[in-house]
C-alpha positions as CSV (number, residue, x, y, z in Angstrom):
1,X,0.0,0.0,0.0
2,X,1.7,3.3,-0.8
3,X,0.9,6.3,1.4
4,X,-0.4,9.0,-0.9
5,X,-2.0,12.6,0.8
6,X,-4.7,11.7,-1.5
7,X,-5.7,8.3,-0.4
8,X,-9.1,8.6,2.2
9,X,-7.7,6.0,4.4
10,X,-3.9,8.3,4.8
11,X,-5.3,9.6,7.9
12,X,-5.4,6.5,10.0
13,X,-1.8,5.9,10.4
14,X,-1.3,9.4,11.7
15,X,-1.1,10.0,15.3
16,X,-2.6,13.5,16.9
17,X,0.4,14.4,17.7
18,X,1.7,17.8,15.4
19,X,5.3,18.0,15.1
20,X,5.3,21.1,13.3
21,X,6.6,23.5,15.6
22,X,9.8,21.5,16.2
23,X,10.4,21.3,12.4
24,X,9.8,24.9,11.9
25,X,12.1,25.8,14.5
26,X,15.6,24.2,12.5
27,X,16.2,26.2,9.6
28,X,17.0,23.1,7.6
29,X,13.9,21.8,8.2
30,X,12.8,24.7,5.8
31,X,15.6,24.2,3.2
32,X,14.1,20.5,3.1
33,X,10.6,21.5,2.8
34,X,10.9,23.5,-0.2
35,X,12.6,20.5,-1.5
36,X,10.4,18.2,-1.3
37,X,7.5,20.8,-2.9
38,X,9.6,21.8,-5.7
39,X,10.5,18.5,-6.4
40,X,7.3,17.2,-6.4
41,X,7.4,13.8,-4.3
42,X,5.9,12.3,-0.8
43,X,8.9,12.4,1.6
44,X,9.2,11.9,5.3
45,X,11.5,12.8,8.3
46,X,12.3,8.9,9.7
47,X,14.1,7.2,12.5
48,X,16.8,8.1,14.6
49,X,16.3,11.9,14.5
50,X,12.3,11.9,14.7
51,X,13.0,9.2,18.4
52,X,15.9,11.2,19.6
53,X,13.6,14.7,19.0
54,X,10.4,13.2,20.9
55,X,13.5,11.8,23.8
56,X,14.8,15.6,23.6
57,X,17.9,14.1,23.0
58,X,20.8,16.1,20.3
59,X,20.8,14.6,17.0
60,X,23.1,15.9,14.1
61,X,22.0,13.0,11.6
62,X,18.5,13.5,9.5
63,X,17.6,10.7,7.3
64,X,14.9,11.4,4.9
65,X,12.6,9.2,2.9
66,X,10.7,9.5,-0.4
67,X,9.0,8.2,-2.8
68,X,10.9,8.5,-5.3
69,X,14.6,9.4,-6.7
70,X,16.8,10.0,-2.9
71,X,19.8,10.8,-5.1
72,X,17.5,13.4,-7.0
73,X,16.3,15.3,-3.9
74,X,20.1,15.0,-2.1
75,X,21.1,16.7,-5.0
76,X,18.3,19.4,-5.0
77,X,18.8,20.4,-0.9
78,X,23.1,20.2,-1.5
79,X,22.1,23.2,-4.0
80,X,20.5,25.2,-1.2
81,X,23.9,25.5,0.5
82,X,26.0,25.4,-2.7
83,X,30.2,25.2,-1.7
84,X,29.5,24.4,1.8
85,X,27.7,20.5,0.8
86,X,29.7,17.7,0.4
87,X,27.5,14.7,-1.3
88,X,28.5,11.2,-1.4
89,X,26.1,8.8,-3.6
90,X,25.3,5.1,-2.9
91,X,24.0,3.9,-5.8
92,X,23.7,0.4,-5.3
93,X,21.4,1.6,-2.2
94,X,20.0,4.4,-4.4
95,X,20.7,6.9,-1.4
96,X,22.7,10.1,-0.6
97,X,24.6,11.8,2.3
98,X,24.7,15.4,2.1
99,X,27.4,16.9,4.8
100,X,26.3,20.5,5.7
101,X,27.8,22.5,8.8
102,X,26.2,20.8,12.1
103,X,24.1,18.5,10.2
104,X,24.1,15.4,8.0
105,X,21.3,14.3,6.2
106,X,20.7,10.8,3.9
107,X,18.3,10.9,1.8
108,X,16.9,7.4,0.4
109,X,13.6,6.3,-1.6
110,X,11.5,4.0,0.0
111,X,12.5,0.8,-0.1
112,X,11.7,-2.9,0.8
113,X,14.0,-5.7,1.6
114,X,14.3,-9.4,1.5
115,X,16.7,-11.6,2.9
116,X,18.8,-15.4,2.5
117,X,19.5,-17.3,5.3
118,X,23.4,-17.2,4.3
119,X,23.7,-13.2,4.2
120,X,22.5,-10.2,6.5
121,X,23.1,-7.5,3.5
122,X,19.4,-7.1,1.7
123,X,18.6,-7.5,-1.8
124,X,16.4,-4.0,-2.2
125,X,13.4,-2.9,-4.1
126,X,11.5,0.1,-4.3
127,X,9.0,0.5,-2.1
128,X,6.2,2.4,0.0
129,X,6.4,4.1,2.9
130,X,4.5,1.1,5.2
131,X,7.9,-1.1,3.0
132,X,10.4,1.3,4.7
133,X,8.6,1.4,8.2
134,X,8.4,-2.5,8.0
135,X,11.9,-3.3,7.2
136,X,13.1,-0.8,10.3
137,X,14.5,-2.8,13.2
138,X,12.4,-1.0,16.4
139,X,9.1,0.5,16.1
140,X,10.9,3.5,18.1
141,X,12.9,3.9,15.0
142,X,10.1,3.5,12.7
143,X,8.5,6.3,13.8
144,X,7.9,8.8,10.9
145,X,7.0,13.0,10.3
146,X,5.3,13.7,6.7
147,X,7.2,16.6,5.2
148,X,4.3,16.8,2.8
149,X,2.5,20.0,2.5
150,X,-1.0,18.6,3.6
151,X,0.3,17.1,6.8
152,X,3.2,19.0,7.3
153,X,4.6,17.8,10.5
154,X,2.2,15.0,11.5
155,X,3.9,11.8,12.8
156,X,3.1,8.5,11.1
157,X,2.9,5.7,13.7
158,X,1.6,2.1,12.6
159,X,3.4,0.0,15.5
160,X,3.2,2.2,18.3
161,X,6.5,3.4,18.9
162,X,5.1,6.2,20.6
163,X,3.6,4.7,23.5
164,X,7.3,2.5,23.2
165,X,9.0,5.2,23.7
166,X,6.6,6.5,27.2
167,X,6.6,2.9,28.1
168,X,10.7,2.8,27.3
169,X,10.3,-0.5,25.6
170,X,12.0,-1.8,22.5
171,X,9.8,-4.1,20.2
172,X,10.3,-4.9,16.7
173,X,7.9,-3.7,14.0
174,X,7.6,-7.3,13.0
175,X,7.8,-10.9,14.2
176,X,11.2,-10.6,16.0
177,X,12.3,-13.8,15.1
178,X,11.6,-12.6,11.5
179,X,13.7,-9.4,12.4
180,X,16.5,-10.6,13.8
181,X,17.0,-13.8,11.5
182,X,17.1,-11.7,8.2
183,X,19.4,-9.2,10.4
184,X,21.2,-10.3,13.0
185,X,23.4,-7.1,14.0
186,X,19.5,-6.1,15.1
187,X,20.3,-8.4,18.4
188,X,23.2,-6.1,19.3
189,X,21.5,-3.3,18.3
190,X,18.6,-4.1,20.7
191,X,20.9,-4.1,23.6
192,X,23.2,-1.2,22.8
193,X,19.8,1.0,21.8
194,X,18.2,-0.4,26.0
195,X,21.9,0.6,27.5
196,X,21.7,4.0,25.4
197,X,18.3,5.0,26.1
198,X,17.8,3.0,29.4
199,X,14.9,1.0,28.3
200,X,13.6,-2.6,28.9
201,X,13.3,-5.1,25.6
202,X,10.0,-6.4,25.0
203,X,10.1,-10.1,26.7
204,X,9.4,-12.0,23.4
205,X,11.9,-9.8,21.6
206,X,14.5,-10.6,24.0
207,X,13.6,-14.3,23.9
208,X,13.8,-13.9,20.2
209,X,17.3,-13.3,20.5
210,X,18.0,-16.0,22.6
211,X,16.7,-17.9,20.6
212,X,18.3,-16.7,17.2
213,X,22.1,-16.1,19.3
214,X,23.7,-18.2,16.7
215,X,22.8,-16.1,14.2
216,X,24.9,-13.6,15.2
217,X,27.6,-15.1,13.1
218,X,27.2,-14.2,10.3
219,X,27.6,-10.5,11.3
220,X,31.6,-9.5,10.6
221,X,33.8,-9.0,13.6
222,X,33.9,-5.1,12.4
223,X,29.7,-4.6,12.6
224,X,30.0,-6.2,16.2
225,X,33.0,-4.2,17.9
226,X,31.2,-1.2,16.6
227,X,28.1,-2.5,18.3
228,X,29.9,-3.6,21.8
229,X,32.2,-0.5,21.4
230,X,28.8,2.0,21.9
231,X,27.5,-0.3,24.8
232,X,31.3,0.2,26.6
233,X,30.6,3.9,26.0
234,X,27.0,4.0,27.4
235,X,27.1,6.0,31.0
236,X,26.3,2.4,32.4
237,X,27.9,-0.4,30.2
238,X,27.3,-3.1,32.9
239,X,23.4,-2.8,31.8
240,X,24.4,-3.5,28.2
241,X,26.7,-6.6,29.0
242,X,24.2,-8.5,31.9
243,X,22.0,-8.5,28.7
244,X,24.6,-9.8,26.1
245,X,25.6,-12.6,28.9
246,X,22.1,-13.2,29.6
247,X,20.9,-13.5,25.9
248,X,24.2,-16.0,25.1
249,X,25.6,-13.2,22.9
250,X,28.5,-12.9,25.3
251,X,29.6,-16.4,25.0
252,X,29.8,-16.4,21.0
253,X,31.2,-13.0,20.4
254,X,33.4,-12.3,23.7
255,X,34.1,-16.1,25.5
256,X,36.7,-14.9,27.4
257,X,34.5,-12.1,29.1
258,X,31.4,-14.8,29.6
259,X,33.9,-17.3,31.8
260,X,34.4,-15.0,34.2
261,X,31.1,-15.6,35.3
262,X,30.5,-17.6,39.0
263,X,31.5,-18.4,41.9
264,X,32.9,-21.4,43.6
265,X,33.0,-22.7,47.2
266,X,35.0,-25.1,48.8
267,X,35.7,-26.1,52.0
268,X,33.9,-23.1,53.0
269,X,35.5,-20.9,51.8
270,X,34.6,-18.7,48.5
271,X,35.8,-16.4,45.7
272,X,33.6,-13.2,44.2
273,X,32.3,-13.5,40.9
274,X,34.6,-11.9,38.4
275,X,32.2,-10.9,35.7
276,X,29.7,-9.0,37.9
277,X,33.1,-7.5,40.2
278,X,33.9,-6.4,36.2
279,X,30.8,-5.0,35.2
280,X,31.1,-3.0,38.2
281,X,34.7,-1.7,37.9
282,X,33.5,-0.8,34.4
283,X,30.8,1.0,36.0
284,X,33.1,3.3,38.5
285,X,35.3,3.6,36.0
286,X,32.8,5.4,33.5
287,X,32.1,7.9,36.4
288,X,35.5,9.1,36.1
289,X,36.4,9.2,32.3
290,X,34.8,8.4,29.4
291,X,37.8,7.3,27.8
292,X,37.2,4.3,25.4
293,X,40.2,2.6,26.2
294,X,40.3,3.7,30.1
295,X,37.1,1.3,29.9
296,X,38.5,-1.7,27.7
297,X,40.9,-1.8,30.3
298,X,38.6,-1.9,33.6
299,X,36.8,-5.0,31.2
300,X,40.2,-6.8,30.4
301,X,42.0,-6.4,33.9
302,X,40.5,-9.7,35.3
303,X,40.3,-11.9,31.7
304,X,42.9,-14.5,33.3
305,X,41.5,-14.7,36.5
306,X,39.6,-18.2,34.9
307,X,43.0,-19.5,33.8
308,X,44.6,-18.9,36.5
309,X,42.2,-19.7,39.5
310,X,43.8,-22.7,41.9
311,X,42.6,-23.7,45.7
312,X,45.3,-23.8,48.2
313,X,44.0,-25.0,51.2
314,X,46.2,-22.9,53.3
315,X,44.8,-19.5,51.4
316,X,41.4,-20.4,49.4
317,X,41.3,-19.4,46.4
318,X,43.7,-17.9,44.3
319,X,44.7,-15.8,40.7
320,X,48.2,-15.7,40.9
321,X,49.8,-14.3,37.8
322,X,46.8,-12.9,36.1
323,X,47.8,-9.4,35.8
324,X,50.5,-11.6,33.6
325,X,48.3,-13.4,31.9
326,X,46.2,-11.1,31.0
327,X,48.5,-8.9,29.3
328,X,50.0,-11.3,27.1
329,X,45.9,-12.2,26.7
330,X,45.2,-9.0,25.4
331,X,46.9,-8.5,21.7
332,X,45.1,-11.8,21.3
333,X,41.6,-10.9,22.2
334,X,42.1,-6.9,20.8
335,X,42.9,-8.9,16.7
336,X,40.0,-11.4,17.1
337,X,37.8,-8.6,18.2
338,X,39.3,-6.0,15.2
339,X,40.1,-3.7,18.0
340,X,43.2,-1.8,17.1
341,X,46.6,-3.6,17.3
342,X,48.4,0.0,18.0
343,X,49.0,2.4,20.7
344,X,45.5,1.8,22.3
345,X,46.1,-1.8,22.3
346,X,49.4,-1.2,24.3
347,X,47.8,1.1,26.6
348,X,45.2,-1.5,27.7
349,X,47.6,-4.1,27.7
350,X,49.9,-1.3,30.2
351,X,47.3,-1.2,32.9
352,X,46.2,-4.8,32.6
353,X,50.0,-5.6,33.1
354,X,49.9,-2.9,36.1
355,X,46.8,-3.0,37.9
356,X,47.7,-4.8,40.7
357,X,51.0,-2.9,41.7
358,X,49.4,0.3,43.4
359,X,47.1,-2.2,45.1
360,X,50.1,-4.4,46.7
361,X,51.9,-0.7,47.8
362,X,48.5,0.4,49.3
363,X,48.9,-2.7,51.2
364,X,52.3,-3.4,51.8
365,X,53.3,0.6,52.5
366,X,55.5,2.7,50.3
367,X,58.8,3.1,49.6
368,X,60.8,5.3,47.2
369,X,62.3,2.8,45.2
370,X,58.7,1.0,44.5
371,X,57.3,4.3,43.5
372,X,59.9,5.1,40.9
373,X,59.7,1.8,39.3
374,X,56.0,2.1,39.2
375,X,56.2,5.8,37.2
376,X,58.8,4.2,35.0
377,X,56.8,1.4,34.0
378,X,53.7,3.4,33.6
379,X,55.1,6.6,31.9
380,X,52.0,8.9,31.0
381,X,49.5,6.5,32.0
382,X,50.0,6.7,35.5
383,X,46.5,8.9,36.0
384,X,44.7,6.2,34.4
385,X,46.4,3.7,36.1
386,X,45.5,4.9,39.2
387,X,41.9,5.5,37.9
388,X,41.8,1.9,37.1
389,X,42.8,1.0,39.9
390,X,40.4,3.1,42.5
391,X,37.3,1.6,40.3
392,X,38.7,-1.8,41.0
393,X,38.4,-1.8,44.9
394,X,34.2,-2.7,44.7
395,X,34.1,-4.0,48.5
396,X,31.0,-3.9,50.6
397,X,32.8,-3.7,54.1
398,X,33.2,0.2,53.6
399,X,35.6,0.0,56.0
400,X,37.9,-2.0,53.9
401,X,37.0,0.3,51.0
402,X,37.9,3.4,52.9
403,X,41.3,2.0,53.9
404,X,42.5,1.4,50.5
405,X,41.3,4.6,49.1
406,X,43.2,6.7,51.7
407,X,45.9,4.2,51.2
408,X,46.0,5.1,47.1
409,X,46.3,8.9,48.3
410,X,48.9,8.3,50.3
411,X,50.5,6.2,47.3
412,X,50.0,9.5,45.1
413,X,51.2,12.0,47.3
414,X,54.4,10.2,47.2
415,X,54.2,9.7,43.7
416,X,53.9,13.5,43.2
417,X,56.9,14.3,45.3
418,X,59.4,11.3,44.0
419,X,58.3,12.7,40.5
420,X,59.1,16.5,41.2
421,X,62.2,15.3,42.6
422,X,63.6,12.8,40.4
423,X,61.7,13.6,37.0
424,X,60.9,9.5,36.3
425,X,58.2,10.1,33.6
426,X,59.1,8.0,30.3
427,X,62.1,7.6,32.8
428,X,65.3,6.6,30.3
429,X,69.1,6.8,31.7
430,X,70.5,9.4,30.4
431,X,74.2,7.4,30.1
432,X,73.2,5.1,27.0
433,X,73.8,1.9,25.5
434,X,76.2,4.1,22.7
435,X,78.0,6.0,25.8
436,X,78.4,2.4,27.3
437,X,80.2,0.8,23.9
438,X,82.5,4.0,23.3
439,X,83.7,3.7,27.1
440,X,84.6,0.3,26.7
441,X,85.0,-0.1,22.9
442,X,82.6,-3.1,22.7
443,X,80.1,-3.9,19.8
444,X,76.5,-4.8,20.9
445,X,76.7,-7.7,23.0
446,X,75.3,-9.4,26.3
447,X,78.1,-7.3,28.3
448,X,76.3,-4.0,26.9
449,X,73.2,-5.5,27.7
450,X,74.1,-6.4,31.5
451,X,75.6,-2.9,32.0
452,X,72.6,-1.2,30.7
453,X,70.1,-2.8,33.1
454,X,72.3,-2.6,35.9
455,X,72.5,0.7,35.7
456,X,68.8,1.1,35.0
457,X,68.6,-0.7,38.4
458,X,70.5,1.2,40.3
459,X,68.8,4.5,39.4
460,X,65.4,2.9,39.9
461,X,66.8,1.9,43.8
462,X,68.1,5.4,44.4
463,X,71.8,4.3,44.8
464,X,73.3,7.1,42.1
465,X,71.3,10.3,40.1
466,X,70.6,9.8,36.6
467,X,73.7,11.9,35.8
468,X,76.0,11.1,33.4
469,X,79.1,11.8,35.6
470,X,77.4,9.6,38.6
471,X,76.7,7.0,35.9
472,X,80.2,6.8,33.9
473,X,81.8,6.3,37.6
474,X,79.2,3.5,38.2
475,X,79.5,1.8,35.0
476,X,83.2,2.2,34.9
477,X,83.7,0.4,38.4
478,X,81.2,-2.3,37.3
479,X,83.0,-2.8,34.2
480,X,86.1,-3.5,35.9
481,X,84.2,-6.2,38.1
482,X,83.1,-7.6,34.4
483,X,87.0,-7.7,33.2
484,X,86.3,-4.4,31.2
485,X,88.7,-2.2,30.4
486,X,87.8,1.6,29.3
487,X,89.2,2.8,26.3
């Protein structure tokens, strides 16, 4: 059925609800309206702008449907704004993106879609407006505003997203099985759109993806990061990842993540479970920074803790070399995941490696030597570090809690004033391994080697500045020891 201002039956799938005002207040808005008159054709404001506008959330992105040529009417509003539009066509989608300042906006003619079993990427055909609402994956996000002159700003609604959206509840337009089996990225989408927005998924939607979980891969490692990455970035990612554990999404697409879930008892005594003691670092994490890679760390800073779990009966349970683990884990995870194998790789794999070192000084006290190897090892990232690992003490006995938080100031106090005093950060002798083969006239070699750390070493425990007179005479003595004779 194609949705026509003449048909006598149009009126039905409008709701009461006039729109107008919002519209009239954008100034593109009006650029697109005398479009779409000039040009002639049915079009509509759709999606993720006409949801985020009702939620009086910001939206920059505008996607616009028609019946008709998209690429014709992209064309048409890009002239409105002349040097200042940038247009990029997708013909094999028949749509266009036209970049303006603050805004962009796709334009696309209605289409309808079909699916095989083997592939999530549509074939297309033209099709009505009811096509396009149809083939959208939440009846939030198939809401619609006609742009039409006759029902200028009236919003088309024939699933109920709007009572969705009061009742903050995702539901597909469709069967969901049907939805998410033709599309399966839709499951992820599901939960990052309920972590994004805060709402609850429909209870047969959610058992839809249960039930389609398998599904899922046939989605590229790319269209899922991109997915996960938005849930890490929500204000509360643990909401977002209790529902990709619960669905089984977890377990296909993140394993390692999944076993860190329960707890074990034995001989009375018991160990916390690691996945919800994650979710919640995550959690305190994301109310300090809403760095990307601050938050990959708080989820990867406990991934060995299955490998490495043992009972002693002496101690309980324990993790022993997990910070370890879990470092050399990471490049691993980060390539099967298509997460970047570069500097923020490193950086997670840094504070992984490190989390547990300001824990065991909070503990064990302080001393000067401890601190400077702990600002040499983590250079620039000694903030996060110590973000990470503040987010990481999630005890109930606020005592407890209390104790180690006043122990981390203490920790950076001391930090602060053995850094003002001995510069450590990106910490690098200033005698080198060159200076160390003129002195002695030696090519690279293990004896190089053995004078460079040791003099690394003795800088890091305080016994001489990182001079180069107080070095040469150190290095100069050891050499001797080493049968070394300076040039």
């Amino acid at each position: 059925m194609k949705l026509n201002n003449s048909l006598p039956n149009f009126d039905k799938y409008f709701t009461v609800l006039n729109l107008s005002s919002e519209l009239e207040n954008t100034e593109v808005f009006e650029h697109i309206r005398r479009v779409v008159e000039q040009a002639g054709v049915e079009a509509y404001l759709i999606g993720g702008y006409v949801r985020d506008m009702l939620l009086k959330r910001p939206c920059k992105d505008i996607d616009i449907v028609c019946l008709g040529s998209g690429t014709d009417l992209a064309e048409r509003f890009a002239a409105f704004y002349g040097g200042e539009a940038e247009v990029a066509h997708f013909k094999n989608f028949g749509t266009a993106m036209v970049k303006i300042p603050g805004w962009e906006v796709e334009f696309v003619g209605a289409r309808k879609e079909s699916y095989q079993r083997h592939s999530r990427k549509p074939i297309v055909e033209d099709g009505t407006l009811e096509d396009d609402q149809n083939r959208r994956d939440f009846t939030i996000n198939a809401l619609a505003i006609s742009l039409n002159k006759a029902t200028w700003g009236k919003l088309v609604d024939p699933f109920g997203g709007m009572q969705h959206l009061k009742e903050k509840l995702l539901k597909t337009p469709l069967a969901p099985g049907i939805t998410f089996s033709d599309d399966p990225l839709r499951m992820m989408r599901a939960i990052r759109f309920a972590c994004q927005l805060g709402f609850d998924i429909d209870p047969d939607t959610f058992q839809a993806i249960i039930d389609h979980k398998e599904r899922i891969e046939i989605v590229s490692k790319e269209r899922i990061i991109d997915e996960v990455n938005k849930i890490v970035l929500c204000d509360k990612p643990s909401y977002g990842f209790n529902l990709l554990f619960q669905s089984g999404l977890l377990a296909i697409i993140f394993p390692e993540m999944a076993e860190l879930q329960g707890a074990e008892e034995k001989d009375g005594k018991g160990h916390k479970d690691n996945f919800y003691h994650t979710l919640k670092v995550l959690d305190n994490v994301c109310q300090r920074s809403k760095d990307l890679w601050l938050r990959w760390a708080a989820i990867m800073h406990d991934i060995a803790k299955p490998a490495t779990k043992r009972f002693e009966p002496n101690h309980g349970w324990t993790f022993h070399g997990h910070e370890e683990l879990g470092a050399r884990m990471t490049p691993k995870i980060f390539a099967r995941l298509k997460l970047p194998m570069n500097e923020k790789m490193r950086f997670v794999q840094k504070l992984v490696r490190l989390h547990l070192r300001p824990i065991a000084l909070a503990k064990e006290g302080v001393t000067d030597t401890a601190i400077r190897r702990l600002l040499v090892e983590a250079g620039e990232d000694v903030e996060a570090l110590m973000t990470l690992c503040r987010a990481d003490i999630t005890s109930k006995n606020n005592e407890k809690k209390a104790r180690y938080l006043a122990n981390f100031d203490k920790v950076e106090i001391l930090m602060k004033e053995v850094e003002e005093r001995d510069q450590l950060r990106n910490f690098q002798p200033v005698f080198t391994g060159e200076d160390i083969m003129k002195t002695f006239g030696l090519n690279p070699g293990p004896e190089v080697g053995k004078l460079k750390y040791a003099l690394r070493e003795a800088i890091l425990e305080g016994k001489l500045k990182n001079t180069s007179e107080e070095s040469l005479v150190y290095v100069l003595t050891l050499g001797k020891k080493m049968g070394l004779e300076a040039r």
